[in-house]
C-alpha positions in Angstrom: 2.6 17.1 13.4 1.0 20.5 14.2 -2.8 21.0 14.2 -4.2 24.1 12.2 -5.1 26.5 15.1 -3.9 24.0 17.8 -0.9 24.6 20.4 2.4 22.7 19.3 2.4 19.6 21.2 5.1 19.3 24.1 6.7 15.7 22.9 9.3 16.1 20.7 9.2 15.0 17.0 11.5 13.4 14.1 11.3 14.3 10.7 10.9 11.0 8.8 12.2 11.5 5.1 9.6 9.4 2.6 8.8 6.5 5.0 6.4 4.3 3.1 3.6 3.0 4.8 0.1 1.9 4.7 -3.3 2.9 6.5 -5.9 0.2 6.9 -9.0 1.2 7.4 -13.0 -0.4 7.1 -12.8 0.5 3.7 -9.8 -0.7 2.9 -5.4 -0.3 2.1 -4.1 2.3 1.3 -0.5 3.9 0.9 1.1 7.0 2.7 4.2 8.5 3.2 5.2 9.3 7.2 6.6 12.9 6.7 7.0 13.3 10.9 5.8 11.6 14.3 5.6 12.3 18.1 5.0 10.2 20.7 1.1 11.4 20.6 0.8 11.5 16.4 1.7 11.4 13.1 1.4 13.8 9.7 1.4 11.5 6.2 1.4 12.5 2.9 -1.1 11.2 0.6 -1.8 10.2 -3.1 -5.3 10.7 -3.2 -8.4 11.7 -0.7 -8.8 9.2 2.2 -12.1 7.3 3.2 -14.2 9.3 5.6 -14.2 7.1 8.4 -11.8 8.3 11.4 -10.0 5.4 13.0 -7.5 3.5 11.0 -4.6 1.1 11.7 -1.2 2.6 10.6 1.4 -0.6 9.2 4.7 -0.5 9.0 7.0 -2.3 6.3 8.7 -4.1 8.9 5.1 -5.4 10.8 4.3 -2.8 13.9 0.8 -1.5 13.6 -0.1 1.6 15.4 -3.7 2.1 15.6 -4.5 6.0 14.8 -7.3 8.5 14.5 -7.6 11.2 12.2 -7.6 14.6 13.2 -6.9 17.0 9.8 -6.6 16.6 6.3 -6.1 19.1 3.9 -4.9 18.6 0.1 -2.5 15.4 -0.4 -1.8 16.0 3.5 -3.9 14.2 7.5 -2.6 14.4 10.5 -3.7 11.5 13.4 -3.1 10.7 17.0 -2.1 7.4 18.2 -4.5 5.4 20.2 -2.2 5.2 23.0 1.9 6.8 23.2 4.3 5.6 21.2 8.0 4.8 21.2 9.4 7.0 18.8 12.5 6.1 18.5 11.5 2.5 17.6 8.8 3.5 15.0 11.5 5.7 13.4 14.1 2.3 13.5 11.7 -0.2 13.0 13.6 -1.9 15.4 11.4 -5.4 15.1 12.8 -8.8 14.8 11.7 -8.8 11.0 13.6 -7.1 7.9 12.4 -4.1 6.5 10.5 -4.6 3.3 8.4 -3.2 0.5 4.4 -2.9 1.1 2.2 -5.3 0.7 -1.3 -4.7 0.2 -4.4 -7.3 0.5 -5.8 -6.8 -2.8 -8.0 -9.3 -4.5 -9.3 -8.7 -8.1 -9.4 -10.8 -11.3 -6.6 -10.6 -14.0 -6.0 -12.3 -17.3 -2.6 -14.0 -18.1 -1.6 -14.6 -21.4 1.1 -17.1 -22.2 1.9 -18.0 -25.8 -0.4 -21.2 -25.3 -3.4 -19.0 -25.3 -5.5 -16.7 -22.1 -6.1 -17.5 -18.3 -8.1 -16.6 -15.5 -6.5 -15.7 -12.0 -7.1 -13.5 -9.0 -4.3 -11.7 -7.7 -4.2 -12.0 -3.5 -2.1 -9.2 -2.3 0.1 -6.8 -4.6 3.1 -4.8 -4.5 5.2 -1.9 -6.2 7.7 -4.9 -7.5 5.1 -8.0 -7.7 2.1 -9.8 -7.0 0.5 -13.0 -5.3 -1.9 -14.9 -7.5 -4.2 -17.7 -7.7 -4.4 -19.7 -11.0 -5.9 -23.1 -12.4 -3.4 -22.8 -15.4 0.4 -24.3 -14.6 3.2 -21.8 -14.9 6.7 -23.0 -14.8 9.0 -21.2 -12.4 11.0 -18.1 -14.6 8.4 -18.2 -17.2 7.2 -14.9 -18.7 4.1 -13.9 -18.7 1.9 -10.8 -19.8 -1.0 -10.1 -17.0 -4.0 -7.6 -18.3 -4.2 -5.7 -15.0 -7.0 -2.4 -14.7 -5.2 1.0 -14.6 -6.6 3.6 -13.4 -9.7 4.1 -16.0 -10.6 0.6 -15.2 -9.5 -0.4 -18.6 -7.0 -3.5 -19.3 -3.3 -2.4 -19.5 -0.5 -4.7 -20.0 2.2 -5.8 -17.7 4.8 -8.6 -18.0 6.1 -10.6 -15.1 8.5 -13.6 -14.2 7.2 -16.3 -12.4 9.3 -16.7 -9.1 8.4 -19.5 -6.8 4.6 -22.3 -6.9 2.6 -23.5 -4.4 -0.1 -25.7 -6.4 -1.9 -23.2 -7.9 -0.2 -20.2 -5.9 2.5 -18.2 -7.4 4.7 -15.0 -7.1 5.2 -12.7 -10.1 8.1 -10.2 -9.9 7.3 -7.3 -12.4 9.5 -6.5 -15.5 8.8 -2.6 -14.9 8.0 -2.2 -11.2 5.1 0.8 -10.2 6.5 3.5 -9.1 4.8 4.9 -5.3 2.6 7.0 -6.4 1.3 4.6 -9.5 0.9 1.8 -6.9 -0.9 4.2 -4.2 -3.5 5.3 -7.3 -4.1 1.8 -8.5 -4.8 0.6 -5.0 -7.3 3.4 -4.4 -8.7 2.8 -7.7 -9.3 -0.7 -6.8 -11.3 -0.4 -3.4 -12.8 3.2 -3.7 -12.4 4.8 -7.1 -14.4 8.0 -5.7 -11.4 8.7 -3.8 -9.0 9.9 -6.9 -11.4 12.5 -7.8 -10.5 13.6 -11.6 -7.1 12.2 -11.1 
């Protein structure tokens, strides 16, 4: 990471190539991409403006959390510092007893699912690129299609159809038929929490 104006730090850093992660902050989740890390800080890229509060907590796929402070942002670009040294080498290898997997983010906002039977009420609970956690009074069978009206980014309805995957009473995973792509799912998290933050995107 290098500091407009600043001296290049002494501890030496790794290039990450489009490391997905998230930054959690007062305001809320939302997604980055690590583009390189030292043992004293990290540079992300970004999909929109960030909150303007300065600490955050960086999350890993795999479960670490780093927490950071920001330093610099300019365009889709921040830099922070870690609150205390890091391991690089284990950042970079997410070397945890956990798999790697896709970001999940703690989103909770009201959708409508329509079956063939007729329209439903839920609230999805967290939300990722491939899927989502939801809440529901109506019973869906496991495989069953459905169509959820989810906002996009104007706030407006827009359709997207799902498999049901696994039920816990009134708990079920969807797996999307057209997953988001990073960038879509970064936007329509921001769009969610703090809409102010996409500018005229």
């Amino acid at each position: 990471m290098q500091q407009p104006g600043a001296e290049q730090r002494a501890a030496p850093r790794f290039t990450l190539l489009i490391r997905a992660a998230k930054l959690v902050s007062a305001q809320g989740e939302f997604v980055c991409v690590i583009r390189d890390v030292s043992e004293t800080g990290v540079s992300v890229r970004l999909f929109h403006a960030l909150p303007g509060c300065k600490d955050y907590a960086l999350h890993m796929p795999a479960g670490a959390i780093y927490e950071i402070s920001r330093v610099w942002q300019r365009d889709n670009e921040a830099g922070f510092t870690f609150a205390a040294p890091v391991e690089v080498e284990k950042l970079v290898n997410e070397s945890g007893e956990y798999p790697k997997r896709g970001l999940r983010l703690g989103l909770c906002f009201p959708v409508t699912i329509n079956l063939l039977s007729g329209s439903h009420e839920a609230v999805v609970e967290n939300l990722s690129q491939q899927g989502a956690r939801l809440t529901c009074e109506a019973l869906l069978a496991i495989d069953q299609t459905v169509r959820l009206a989810m906002p996009d980014l104007s706030g407006r309805p827009r359709e997207v159809r799902a498999k049901v995957r696994w039920r816990r009473d009134r708990h079920y995973g969807v797996v999307f038929d057209d997953t988001f792509t990073l960038g879509e799912f970064a936007r329509l998290a921001a769009g969610l929490q703090a809409p102010l933050l996409l500018g005229d995107q």
